[in-house]
C-alpha positions in Angstrom: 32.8 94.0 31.4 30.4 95.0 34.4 27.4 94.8 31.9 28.3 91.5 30.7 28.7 90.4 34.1 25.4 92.0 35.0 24.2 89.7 31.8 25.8 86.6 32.5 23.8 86.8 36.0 20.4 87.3 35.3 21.0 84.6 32.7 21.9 82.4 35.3 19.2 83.4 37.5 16.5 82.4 34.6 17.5 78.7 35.1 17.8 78.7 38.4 14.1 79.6 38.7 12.3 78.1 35.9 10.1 75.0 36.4 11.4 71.7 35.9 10.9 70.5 32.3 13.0 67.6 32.1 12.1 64.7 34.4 11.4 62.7 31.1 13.7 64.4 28.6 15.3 63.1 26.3 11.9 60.9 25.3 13.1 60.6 21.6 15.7 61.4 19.0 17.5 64.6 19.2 18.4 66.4 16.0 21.8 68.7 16.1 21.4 71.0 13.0 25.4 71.5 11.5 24.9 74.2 9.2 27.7 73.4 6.9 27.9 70.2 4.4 28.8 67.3 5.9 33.0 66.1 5.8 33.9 69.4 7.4 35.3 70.6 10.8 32.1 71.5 12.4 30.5 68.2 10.7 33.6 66.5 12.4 33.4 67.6 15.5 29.8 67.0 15.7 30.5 63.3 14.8 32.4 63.1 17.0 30.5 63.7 20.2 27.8 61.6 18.4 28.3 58.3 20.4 28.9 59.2 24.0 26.6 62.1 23.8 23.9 59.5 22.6 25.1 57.2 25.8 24.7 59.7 28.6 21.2 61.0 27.5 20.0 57.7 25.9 18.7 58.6 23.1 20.0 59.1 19.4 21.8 62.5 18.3 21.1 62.7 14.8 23.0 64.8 12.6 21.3 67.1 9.7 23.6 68.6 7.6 21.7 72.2 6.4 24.8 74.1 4.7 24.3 77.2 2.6 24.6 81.1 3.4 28.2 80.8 5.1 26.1 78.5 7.6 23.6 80.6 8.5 20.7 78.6 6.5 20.8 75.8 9.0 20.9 78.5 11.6 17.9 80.0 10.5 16.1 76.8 10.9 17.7 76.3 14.3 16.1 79.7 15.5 12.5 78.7 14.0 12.3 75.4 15.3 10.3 74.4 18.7 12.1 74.9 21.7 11.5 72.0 23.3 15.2 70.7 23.5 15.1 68.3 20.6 16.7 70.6 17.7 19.9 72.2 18.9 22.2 73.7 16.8 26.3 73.0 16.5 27.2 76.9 16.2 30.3 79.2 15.5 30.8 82.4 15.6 31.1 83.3 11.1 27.3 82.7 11.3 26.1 83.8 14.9 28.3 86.8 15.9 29.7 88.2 11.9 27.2 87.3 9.5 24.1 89.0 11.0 26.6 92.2 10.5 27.5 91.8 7.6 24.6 89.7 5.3 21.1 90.4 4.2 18.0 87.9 4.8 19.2 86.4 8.2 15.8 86.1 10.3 17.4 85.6 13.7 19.2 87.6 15.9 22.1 86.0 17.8 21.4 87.5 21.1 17.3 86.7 21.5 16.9 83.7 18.6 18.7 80.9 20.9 19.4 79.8 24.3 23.2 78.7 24.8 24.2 75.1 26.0 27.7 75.7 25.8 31.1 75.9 24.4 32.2 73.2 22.7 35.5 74.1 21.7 38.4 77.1 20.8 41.0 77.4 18.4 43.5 80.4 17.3 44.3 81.2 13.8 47.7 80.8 12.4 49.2 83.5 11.0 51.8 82.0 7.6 53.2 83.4 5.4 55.1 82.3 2.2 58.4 81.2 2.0 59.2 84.3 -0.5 58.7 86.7 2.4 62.1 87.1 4.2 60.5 87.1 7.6 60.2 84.2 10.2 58.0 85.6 13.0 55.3 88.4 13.5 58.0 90.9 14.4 59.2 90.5 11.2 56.4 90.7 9.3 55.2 94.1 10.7 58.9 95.8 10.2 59.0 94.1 6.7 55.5 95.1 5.7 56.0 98.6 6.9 58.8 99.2 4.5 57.5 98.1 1.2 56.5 100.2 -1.0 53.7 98.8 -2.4 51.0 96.9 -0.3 51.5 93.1 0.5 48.9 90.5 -0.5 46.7 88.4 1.7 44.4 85.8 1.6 40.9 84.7 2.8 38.5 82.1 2.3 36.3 84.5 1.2 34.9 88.7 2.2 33.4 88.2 5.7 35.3 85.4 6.2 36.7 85.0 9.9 39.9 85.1 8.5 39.4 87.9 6.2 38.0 90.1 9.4 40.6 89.1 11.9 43.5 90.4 8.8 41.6 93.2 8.8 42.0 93.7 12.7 45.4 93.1 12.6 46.2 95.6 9.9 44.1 97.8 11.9 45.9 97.6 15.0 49.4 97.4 13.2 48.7 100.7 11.4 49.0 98.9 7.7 47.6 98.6 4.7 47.3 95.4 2.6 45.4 93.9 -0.6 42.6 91.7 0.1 42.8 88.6 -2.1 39.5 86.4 -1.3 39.3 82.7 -2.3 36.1 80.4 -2.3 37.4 78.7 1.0 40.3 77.4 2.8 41.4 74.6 0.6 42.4 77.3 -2.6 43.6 79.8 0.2 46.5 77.4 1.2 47.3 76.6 -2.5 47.9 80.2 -2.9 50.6 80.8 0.6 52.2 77.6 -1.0 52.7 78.6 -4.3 53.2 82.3 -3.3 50.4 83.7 -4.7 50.2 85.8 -1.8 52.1 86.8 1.6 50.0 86.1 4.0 47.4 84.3 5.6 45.7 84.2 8.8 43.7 80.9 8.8 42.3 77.9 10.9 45.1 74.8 11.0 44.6 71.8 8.8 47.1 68.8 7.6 47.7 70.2 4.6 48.4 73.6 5.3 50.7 72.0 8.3 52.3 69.8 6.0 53.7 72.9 4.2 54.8 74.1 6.9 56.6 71.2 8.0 57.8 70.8 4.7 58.7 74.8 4.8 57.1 75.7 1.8 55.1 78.1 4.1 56.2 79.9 7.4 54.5 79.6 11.0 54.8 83.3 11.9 51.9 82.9 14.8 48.9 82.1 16.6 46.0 84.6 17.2 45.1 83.6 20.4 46.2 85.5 23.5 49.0 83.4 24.6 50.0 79.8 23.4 47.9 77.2 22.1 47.9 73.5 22.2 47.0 74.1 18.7 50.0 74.9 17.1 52.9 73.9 19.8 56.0 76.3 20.2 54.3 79.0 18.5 54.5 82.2 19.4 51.1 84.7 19.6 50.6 87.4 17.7 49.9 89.6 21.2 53.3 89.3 21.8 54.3 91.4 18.7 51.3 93.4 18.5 49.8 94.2 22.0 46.1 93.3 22.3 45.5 91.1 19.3 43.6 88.2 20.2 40.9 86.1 18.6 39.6 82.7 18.6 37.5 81.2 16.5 34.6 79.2 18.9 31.9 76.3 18.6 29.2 76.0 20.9 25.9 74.1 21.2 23.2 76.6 20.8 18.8 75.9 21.3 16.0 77.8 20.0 15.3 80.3 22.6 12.3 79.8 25.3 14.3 76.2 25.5 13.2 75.0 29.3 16.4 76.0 31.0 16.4 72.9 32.9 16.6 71.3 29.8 19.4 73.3 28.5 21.1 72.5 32.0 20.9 68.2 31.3 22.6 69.2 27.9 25.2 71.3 29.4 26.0 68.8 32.0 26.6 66.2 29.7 28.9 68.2 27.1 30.7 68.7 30.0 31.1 65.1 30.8 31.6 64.3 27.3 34.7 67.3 26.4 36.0 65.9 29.9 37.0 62.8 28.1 40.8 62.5 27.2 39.7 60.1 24.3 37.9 63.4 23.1 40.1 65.9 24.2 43.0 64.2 22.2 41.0 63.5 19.0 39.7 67.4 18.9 43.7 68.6 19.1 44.0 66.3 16.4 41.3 68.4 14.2 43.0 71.8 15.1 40.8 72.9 17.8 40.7 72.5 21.8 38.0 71.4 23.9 36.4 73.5 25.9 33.2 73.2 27.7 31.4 76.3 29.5 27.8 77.2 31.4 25.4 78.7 29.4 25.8 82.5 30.6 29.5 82.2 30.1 28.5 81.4 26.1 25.8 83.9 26.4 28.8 86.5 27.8 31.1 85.2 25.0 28.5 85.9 22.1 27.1 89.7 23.4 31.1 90.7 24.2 32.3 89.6 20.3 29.4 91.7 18.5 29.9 95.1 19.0 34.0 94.6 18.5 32.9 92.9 14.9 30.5 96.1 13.9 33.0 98.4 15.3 36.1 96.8 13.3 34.1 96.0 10.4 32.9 99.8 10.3 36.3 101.4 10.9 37.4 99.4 8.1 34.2 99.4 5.6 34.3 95.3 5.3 31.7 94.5 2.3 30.7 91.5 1.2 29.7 92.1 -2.1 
């Protein structure tokens, strides 16, 4: 923690002593890169800061879908293009902090490629489970699990998947063993919980998979984040079953690097103003996810901490993707 406060601070220093670059910015139209198709939470998200964003800085924020690669085509060509504050990318951390451990032909590394604006937004996973598993919270599970005989089943929206990685650090720190089932993404992931195609699955939230719930076709045993989440009210976390389990899934607003940091610093202040907004606050909680601005070191901080606890998990646990 000291080194990534050491980090954080010469980060912080940078700006602080670079020369002014943005008098005049924005002149023109600034494109946000969302590396997935567009309809999606990311694409959603990114929609929805459109409008104000575009108020506060005066000038249009276009948005150019670039999916492909588990998003990491559109990051790609967020890392090659100029840094002059007019292409930023709407990042998470599957293609900045897992992909670049785990896939082949990524040209940027996530650490020295871009310069962080900030945090966007958190959410946990929920951790369900089918309603043919005679357990109702993450207690359960783990007693349940440990007395099979045969290995559970659980699902993912595909290997390297967030979801798939942060089952496999559960199992890891729970001491079990169970049969990866990988789906080509969330949508067919929840079919399978509901129809008890599988056991488990840790996943993002989304109407339909809280529909089952409601409906209690599928069981809320849990959220992954390190206490309770706005997210998923009245839900317990995982931590509290399984000491030191924690992870959140992250979006963040990230430039080419050798962006003028003053630059970066007008785009920071106005996410800020913008995920201040309680007409945006409520309408993110309504997509699953919380809003949650940062500086630019505390993204930085964020990004360096979550990479070597990735290659360390997905090593002690020989994650492939192929």
């Amino acid at each position: 923690m000291k080194a990534l406060r050491v980090l954080a601070f010469i980060f912080g220093a940078a700006i602080l002593v670079a020369p002014a670059a943005a008098d005049n910015y924005p002149s023109r139209p600034i494109r946000l890169i969302v590396p997935y198709p567009a309809g999606g939470s990311t694409d959603i998200m990114a929609r929805a800061l459109q409008e104000p964003m575009t108020k506060i800085l005066g000038q249009p924020i276009v948005i150019d879908n670039r999916g492909g690669a588990a998003g990491t085509t559109g990051s790609n060509e967020a890392a090659r293009s100029d840094a002059d504050g007019y292409t930023l990318l709407f990042a998470n951390n599957g293609p900045i902090s897992i992909a670049p451990l785990l896939q082949k032909g990524i040209d940027f590394d996530p650490l020295k490629s871009f310069a962080p604006v900030s945090l966007v937004s958190t959410a946990p996973l929920v951790l369900v489970a089918s309603d043919k598993v005679p357990v109702n919270d993450v207690a359960g599970l783990l007693a349940y699990a440990k007395a099979q005989s045969k290995p559970m089943l659980y699902a993912s929206a595909g290997p390297g998947s967030l979801g798939h990685l942060s089952t496999e650090r559960f199992l890891n720190q729970a001491g079990l063993q169970m049969v990866h089932v990988p789906y080509r993404g969330q949508a067919p992931t929840t079919l399978a919980i509901f129809s008890g195609e599988v056991d488990i699955l840790l996943t993002t939230t989304s109407d339909t998979l809280n529909e089952h719930i409601r409906s209690g076709k599928v069981k809320l045993l849990g959220v992954s984040s390190s206490g309770p989440s706005p997210v998923a009210p009245g839900a317990a976390s995982i931590g509290s079953a399984l000491k030191g389990y924690s992870v959140e899934t992250w979006f963040g607003i990230l430039a080419p690097a050798g962006t003028p940091p003053d630059v970066v610093a007008k785009l920071n202040a106005a996410l800020g103003t913008v995920l201040a907004m309680p007409q945006i606050r409520d309408r993110f909680l309504s997509y699953g996810v919380e809003a949650k601005a940062s500086t630019p070191a505390e993204l930085y901080a964020l990004i360096a901490a979550e990479i070597p606890s990735w290659r360390k998990l997905i090593e002690e646990r020989n994650v492939k993707t192929e």
